[in-house]
C-alpha positions as CSV (number, residue, x, y, z in Angstrom):
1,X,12.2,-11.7,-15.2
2,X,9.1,-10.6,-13.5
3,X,8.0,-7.4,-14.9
4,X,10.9,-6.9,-16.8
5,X,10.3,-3.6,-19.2
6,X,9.3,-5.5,-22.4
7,X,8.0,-3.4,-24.7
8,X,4.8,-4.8,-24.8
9,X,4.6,-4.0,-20.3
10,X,5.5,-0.4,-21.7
11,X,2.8,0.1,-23.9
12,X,0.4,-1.8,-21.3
13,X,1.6,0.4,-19.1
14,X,1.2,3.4,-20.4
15,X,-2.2,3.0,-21.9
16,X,-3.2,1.4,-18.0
17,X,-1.8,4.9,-16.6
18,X,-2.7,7.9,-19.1
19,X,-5.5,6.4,-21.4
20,X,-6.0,6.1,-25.2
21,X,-2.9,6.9,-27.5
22,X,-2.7,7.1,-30.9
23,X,-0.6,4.5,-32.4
24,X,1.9,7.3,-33.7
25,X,2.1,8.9,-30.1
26,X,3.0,5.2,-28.6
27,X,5.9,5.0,-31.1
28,X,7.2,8.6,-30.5
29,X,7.0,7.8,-26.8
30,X,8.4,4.4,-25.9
31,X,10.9,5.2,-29.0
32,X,9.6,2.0,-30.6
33,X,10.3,1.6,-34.8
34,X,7.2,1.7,-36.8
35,X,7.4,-2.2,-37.6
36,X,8.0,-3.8,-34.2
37,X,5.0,-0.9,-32.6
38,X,2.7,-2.3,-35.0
39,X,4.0,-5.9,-34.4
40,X,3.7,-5.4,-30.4
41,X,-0.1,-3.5,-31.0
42,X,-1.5,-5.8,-33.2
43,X,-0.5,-9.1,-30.7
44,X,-2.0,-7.3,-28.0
45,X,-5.1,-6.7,-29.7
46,X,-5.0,-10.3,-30.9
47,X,-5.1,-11.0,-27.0
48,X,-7.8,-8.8,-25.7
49,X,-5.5,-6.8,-23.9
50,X,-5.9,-3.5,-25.6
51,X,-8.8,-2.5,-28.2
52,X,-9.0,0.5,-30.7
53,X,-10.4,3.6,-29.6
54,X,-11.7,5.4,-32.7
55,X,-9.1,8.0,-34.7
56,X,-6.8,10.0,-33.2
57,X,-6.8,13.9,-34.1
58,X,-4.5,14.8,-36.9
59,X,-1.2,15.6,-36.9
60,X,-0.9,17.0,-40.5
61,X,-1.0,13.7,-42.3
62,X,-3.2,10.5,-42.3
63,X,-4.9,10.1,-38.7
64,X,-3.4,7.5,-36.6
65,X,-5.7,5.1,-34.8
66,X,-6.2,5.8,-30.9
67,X,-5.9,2.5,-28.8
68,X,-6.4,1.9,-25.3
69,X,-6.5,-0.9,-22.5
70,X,-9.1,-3.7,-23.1
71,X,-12.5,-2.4,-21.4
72,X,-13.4,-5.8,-20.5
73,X,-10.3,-6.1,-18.4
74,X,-11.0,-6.6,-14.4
75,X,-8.7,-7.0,-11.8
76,X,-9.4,-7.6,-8.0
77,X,-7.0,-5.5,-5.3
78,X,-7.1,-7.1,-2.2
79,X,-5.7,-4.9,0.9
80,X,-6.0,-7.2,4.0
81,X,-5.3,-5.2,7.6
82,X,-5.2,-6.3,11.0
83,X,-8.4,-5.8,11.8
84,X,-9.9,-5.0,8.4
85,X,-10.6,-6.4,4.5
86,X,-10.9,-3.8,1.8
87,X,-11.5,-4.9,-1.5
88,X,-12.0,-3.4,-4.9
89,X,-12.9,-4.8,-8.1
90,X,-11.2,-2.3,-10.8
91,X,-11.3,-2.5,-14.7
92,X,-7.9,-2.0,-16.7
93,X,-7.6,1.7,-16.5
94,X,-7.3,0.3,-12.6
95,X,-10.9,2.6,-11.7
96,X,-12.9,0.9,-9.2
97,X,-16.1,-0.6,-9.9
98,X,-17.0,-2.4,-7.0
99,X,-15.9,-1.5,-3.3
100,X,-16.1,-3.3,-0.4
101,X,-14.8,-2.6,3.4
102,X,-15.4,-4.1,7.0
103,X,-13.9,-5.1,10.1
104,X,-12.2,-8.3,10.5
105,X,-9.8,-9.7,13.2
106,X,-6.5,-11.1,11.1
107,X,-5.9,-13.6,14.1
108,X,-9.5,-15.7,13.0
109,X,-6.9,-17.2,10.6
110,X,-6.5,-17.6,6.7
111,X,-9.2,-20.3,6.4
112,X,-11.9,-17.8,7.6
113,X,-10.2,-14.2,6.1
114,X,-9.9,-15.7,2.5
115,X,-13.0,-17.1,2.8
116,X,-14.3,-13.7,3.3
117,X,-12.5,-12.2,0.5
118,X,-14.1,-15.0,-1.6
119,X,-17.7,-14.3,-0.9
120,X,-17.1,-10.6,-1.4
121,X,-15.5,-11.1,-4.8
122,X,-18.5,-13.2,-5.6
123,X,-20.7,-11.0,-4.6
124,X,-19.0,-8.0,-6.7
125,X,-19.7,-10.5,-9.6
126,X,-23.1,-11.2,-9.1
127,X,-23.4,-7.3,-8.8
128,X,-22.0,-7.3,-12.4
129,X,-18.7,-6.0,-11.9
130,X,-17.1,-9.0,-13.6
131,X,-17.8,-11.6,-15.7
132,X,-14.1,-13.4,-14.9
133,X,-11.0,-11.7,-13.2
134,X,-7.7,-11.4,-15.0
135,X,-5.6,-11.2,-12.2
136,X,-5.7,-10.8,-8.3
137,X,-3.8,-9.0,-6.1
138,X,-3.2,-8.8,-2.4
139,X,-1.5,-6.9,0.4
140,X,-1.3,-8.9,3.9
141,X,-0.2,-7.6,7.3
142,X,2.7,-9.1,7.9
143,X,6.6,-10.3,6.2
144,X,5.5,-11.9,2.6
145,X,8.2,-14.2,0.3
146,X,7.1,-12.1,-2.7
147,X,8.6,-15.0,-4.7
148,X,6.6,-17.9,-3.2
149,X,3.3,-16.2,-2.7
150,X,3.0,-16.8,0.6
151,X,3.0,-15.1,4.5
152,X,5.8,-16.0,6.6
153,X,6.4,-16.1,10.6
154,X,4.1,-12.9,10.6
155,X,4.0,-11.8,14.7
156,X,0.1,-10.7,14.1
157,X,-0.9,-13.3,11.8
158,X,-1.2,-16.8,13.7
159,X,-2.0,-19.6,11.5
160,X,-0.9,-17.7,8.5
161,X,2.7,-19.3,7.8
162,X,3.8,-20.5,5.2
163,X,0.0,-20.9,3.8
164,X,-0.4,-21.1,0.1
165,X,-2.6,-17.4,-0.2
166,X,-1.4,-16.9,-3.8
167,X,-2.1,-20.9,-4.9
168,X,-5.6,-20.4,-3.2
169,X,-6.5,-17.4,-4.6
170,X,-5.4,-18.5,-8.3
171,X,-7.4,-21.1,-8.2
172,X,-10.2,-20.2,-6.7
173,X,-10.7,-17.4,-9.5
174,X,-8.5,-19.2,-12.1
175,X,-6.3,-16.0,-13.0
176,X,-3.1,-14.7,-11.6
177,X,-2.5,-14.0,-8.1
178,X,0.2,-12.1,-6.6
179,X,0.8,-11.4,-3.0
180,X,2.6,-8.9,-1.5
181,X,3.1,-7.1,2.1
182,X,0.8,-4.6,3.1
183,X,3.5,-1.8,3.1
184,X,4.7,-1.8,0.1
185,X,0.8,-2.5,-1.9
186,X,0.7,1.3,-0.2
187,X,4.0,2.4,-1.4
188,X,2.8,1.0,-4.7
189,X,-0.4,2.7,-4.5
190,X,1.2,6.5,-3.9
191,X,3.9,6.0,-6.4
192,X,0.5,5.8,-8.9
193,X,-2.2,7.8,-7.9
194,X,-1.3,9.7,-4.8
195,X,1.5,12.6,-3.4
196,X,4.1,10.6,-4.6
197,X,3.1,10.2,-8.3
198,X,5.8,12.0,-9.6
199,X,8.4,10.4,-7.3
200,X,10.7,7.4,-8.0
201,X,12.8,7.4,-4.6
202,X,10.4,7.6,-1.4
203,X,9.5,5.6,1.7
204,X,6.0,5.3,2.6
205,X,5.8,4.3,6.6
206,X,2.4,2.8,7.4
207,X,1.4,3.4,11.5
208,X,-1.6,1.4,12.6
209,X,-1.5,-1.9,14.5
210,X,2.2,-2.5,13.4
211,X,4.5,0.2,11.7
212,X,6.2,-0.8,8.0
213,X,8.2,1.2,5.7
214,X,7.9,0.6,1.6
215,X,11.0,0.9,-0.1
216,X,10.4,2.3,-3.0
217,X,14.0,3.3,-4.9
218,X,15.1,3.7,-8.6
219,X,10.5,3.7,-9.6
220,X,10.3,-0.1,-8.1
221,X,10.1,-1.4,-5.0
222,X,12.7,-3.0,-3.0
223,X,11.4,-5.7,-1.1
224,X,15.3,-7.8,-0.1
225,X,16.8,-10.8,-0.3
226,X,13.8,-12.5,1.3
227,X,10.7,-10.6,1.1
228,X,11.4,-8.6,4.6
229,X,13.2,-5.6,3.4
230,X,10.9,-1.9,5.5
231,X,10.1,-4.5,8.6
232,X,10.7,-1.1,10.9
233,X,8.4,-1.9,13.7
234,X,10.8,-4.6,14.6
235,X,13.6,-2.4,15.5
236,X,14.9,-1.8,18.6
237,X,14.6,1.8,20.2
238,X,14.2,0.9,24.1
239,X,16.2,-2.2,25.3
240,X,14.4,-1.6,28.5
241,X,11.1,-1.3,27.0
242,X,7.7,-3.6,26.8
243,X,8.0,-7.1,24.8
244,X,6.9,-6.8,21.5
245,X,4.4,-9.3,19.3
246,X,8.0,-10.6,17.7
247,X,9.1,-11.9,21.2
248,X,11.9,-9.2,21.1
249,X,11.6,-5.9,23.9
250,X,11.4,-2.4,23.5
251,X,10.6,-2.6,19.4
252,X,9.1,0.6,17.6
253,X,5.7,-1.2,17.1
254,X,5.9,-2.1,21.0
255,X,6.2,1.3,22.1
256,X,4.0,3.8,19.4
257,X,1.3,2.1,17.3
258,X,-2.4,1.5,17.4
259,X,-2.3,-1.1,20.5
260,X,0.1,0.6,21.8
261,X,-0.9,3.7,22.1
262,X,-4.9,2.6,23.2
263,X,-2.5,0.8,25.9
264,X,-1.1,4.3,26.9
265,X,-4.3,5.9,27.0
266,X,-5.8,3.2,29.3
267,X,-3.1,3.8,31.7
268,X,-3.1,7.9,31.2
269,X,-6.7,7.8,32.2
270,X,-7.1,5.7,35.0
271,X,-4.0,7.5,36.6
272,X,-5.9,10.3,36.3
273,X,-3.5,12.7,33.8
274,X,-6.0,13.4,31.1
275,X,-9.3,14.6,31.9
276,X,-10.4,14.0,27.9
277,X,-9.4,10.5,28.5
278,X,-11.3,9.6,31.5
279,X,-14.3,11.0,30.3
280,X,-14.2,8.6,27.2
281,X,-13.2,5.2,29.2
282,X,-16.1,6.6,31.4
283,X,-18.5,6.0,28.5
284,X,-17.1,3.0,27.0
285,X,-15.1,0.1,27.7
286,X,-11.5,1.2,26.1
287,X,-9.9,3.9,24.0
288,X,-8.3,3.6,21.2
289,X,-6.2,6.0,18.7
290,X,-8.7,8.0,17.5
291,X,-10.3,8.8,21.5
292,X,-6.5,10.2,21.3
293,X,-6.5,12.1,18.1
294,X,-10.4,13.4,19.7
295,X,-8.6,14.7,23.1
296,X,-5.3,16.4,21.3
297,X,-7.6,18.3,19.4
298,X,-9.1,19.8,22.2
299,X,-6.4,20.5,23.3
300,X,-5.6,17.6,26.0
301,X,-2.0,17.7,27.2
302,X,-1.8,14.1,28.1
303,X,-3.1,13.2,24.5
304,X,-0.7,15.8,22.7
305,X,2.2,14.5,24.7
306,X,1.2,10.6,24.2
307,X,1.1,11.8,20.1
308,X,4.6,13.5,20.1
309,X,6.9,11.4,21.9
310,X,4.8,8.6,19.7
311,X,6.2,11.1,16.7
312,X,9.6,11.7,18.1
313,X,10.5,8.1,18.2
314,X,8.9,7.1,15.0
315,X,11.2,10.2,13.4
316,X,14.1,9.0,15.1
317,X,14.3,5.7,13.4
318,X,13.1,7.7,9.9
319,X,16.1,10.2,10.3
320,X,18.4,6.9,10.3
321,X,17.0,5.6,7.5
322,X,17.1,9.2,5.4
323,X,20.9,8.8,6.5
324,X,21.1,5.6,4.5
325,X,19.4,5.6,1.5
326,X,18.5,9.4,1.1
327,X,15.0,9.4,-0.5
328,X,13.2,12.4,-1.9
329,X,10.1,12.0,0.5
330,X,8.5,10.3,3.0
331,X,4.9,9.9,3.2
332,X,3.0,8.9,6.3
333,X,0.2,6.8,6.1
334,X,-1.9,4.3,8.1
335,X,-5.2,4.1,10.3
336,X,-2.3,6.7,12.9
337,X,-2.4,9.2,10.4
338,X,-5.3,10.2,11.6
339,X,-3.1,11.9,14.5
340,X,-2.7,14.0,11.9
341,X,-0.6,17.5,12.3
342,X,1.0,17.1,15.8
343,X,2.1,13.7,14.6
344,X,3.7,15.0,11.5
345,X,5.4,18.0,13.0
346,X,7.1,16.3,15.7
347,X,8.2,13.5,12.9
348,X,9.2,16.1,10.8
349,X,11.4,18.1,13.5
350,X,13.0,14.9,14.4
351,X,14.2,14.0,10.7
352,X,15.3,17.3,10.0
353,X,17.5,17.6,13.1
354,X,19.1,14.6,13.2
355,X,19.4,13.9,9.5
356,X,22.4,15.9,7.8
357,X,21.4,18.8,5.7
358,X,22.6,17.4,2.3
359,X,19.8,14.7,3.2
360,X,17.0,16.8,4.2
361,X,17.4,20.0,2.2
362,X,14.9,18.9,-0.3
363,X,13.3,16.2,2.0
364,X,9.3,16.7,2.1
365,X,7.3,14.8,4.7
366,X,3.6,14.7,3.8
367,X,0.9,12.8,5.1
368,X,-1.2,9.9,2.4
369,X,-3.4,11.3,0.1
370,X,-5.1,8.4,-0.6
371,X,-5.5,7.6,3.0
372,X,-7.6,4.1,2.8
373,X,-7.2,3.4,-0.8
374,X,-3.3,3.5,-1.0
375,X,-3.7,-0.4,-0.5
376,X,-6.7,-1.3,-2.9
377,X,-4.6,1.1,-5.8
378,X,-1.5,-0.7,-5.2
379,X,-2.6,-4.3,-5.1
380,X,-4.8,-3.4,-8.6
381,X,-1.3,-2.4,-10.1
382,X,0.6,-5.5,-9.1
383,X,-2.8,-7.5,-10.4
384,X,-2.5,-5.6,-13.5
385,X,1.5,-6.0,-14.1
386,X,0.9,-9.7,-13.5
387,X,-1.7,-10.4,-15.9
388,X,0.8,-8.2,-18.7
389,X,3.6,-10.7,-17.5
390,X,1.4,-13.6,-17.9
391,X,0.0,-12.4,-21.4
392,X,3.9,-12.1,-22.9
């Protein structure tokens, strides 16, 4: 089973996540028997997966030997965006060693994005971040068959069903690939490095061009049947509203997310309702989200009321969702997060009042702290738990 809890993923695992152990700590931790934790270090070392570390300190007897991942580990986290590519070349304690972001429109098709990504990775190599990658991973934009590697029917993504991403990628850089949906790489990445660290039952709910949810329940997450399990931009909250990129009307995405909302500003400012707004189209030839954010900070009604009712339908469709599967937190992320506090309040109120108490008692929702890199962090730990899988 795909990253099943082997002993051998535990001990990877652990030494990925907290850094060198000692082997007597490893055995007292994963509750392993001396024999088969000796057994399980010494094939990994055989395999250039984990190396020693010099001695550990003593614990009143003979000193144990520290080990820790492999230095000469590198993995490649691949967080594809709508209009963006951010890529990071990590080594196995998943700390980044190369960084790369730009712009780049997701509609110019796979051909031309992967190609991107390939010259990038090359030239992280030639800047002597790697010699060879040991496993890639990466987060795309749209609904993702997690089994097959591969994009399908994604509404933003034209050109990109069905096409072989993971197949490409593996044998263009002759590791491991493993391809996942943009979402949940960012649930993946807060559940290890950011507010929700500590945290095995969350959603993460990405707002930028579309709006996702990660599910991530029981310390994994849960992706469905099919690979389309979060897809909350796609529900229905105004029957009467504007078509969506899906074909369906009045969808979340449709009526609060980065086109959306640029689409709202347009309209606010050449009707004349928000001063802030006019002023910006004035100098420039659209708005966008962040002209928004810009005119609720100083205090523009228009812009504040655009944000909240943006907020109040977003936190309707959470407050359902709290009612179902009663997480622990939500965490807001995204290139909308940016809206930052008037945003969150008004998702905040909404969840609170319409969830039931029992649900919400002990319900935090916090905005991203890793902001850009929750995608880069996750898709280095799905690279990273692939090339363990592959090495058992």
């Amino acid at each position: 089973m795909l990253f099943a809890d082997a002993p051998h993923l535990r001990i990877l695992r652990l030494l990925r996540d907290e850094g060198p152990v000692s082997r007597a700590e490893l055995g007292d931790r994963l509750e392993l028997t001396r024999p088969r934790l000796l057994a399980e270090v010494e094939r990994l070392v055989a395999a250039g997966l984990i190396a020693e570390a010099g001695m550990a300190a003593s614990r009143g007897g003979r000193r144990s030997t520290l080990v820790e991942i492999s230095p000469r580990l590198r993995f490649a986290a691949v967080d594809l965006g709508a209009s963006s590519i951010d890529i990071e070349v990590t080594n196995g304690r998943l700390e980044p060693l190369a960084a790369y972001r730009e712009p780049a429109d997701i509609r110019t098709g796979p051909k031309v994005i992967l190609q991107r990504v390939n010259e990038l990775l090359s030239k992280a190599r030639t800047d002597g971040a790697y010699e060879r990658l040991d496993a890639v991973g990466i987060g795309v934009p749209g609904p993702v068959s997690f089994r097959d590697g591969v994009p399908v029917s994604p509404p933003i993504m034209p050109g990109w069903d069905r096409y072989p991403v993971r197949e490409l990628l593996a044998r263009e850089h002759g590791c491991p690939a493993v391809v996942d949906n943009d979402v949940n790489i960012m649930a993946i990445g807060e559940r290890h490095g950011g507010v929700a660290h500590s945290v095995d039952d969350f959603l993460f709910v990405k707002i930028g061009t579309g709006i996702g949810c990660g599910i991530h329940l029981a310390g994994t997450v849960y992706r469905g049947v099919d690979g389309c399990a979060g897809d909350i931009g796609h529900i229905q909250v105004d029957a009467s509203g504007p078509v969506c990129s899906c074909g369906n009307t009045g969808c979340l995405e449709a009526l609060f997310s980065g086109a959306a909302l640029a689409r709202d500003a347009l309209a606010a400012a050449r009707a004349g309702d928000s001063p802030a707004l006019a002023e910006r189209l004035a100098a420039s030839d659209g708005l966008s989200a962040k002209d928004v954010a810009d005119g609720a900070a100083e205090g523009d009604v228009t812009c504040i009321r655009l944000i909240r009712e943006g907020g109040r339908r977003v936190g309707g469709v959470l407050a359902t969702l709290v009612s179902f599967a009663n997480p622990s937190m939500i965490v807001i992320g995204g290139g909308l997060a940016q809206l930052g506090h008037v945003l969150l309040a008004e998702i905040r109120s909404v969840v609170y009042r319409r969830s039931l108490p029992l649900a919400t008692g002990n319900l935090p929702v916090v905005l991203s702290e890793l902001e850009g890199r929750a995608g880069v962090t996750g898709a280095a730990v799905l690279a990273s738990d692939m090339a363990f899988e592959q090495a058992s």
